[in-house]
NUBAKE-770385 format. One record per residue (C-alpha): chain; residue in one letter; x, y, z. Coordinates in steps of 0.5 Angstrom, whole numbers. Layout:
REM NUBAKE-770385
   chain   res      xx      yy      zz
       A     A       X       Y       Z
...
This chain:
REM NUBAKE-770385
   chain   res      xx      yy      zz
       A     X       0       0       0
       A     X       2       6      -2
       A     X       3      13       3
       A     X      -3      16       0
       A     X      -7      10       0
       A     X      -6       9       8
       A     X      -7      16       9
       A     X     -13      16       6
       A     X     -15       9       9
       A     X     -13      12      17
       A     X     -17      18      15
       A     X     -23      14      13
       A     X     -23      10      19
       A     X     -23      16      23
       A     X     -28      20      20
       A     X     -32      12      20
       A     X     -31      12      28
       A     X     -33      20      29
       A     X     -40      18      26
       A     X     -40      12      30
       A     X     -39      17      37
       A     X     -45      22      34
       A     X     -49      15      33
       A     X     -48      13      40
       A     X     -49      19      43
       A     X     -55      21      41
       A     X     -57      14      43
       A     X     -55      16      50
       A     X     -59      22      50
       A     X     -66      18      48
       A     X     -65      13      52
       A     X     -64      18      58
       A     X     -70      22      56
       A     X     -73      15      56
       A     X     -71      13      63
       A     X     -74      20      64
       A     X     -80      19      62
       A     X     -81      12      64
       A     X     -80      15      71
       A     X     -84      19      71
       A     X     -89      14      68
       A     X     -88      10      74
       A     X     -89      15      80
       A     X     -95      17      77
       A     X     -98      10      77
       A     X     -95       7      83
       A     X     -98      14      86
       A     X    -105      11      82
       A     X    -104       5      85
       A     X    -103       7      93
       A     X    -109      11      92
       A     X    -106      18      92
       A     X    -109      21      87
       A     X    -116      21      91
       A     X    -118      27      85
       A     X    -118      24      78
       A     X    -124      25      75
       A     X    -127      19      69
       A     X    -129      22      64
       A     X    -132      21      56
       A     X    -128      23      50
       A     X    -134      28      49
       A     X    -135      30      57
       A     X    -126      32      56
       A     X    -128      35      50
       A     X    -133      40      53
       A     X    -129      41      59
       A     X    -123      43      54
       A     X    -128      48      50
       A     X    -126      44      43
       A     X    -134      40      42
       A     X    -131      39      35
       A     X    -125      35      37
       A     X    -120      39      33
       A     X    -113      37      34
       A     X    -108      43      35
């Protein structure tokens, strides 16, 4: 191999684990924002379960809707 084709393979190389790094990071960052939100998931059933949440309303889709004020279930 010639020195130009091994300086251009170390370069590929290099640019190939610097797209690898990013990739894992942003996996790291989704999955702490999924822990996050899994957390949050937790308490708030666990909160459901132990009867802390005496103040939760049932409802029908059409009774939240008046409640929001948005009869015509309009998405926003």
């Amino acid at each position: 191999m010639s020195q130009y084709q091994d300086d251009d393979f170390q370069n590929d190389l290099h640019e190939e684990a610097r797209d690898l790094l990013s990739a894992i990071e942003q996996v790291e960052e989704t999955l702490a924002m999924m822990t996050t939100v899994v957390g949050r998931l937790k308490e708030q059933v666990s909160a459901h379960l132990d009867g802390e949440d005496d103040d939760t309303i049932e409802m029908s889709a059409e009774e939240f809707l008046e409640q929001c004020e948005n009869t015509e279930g309009t998405w926003h």
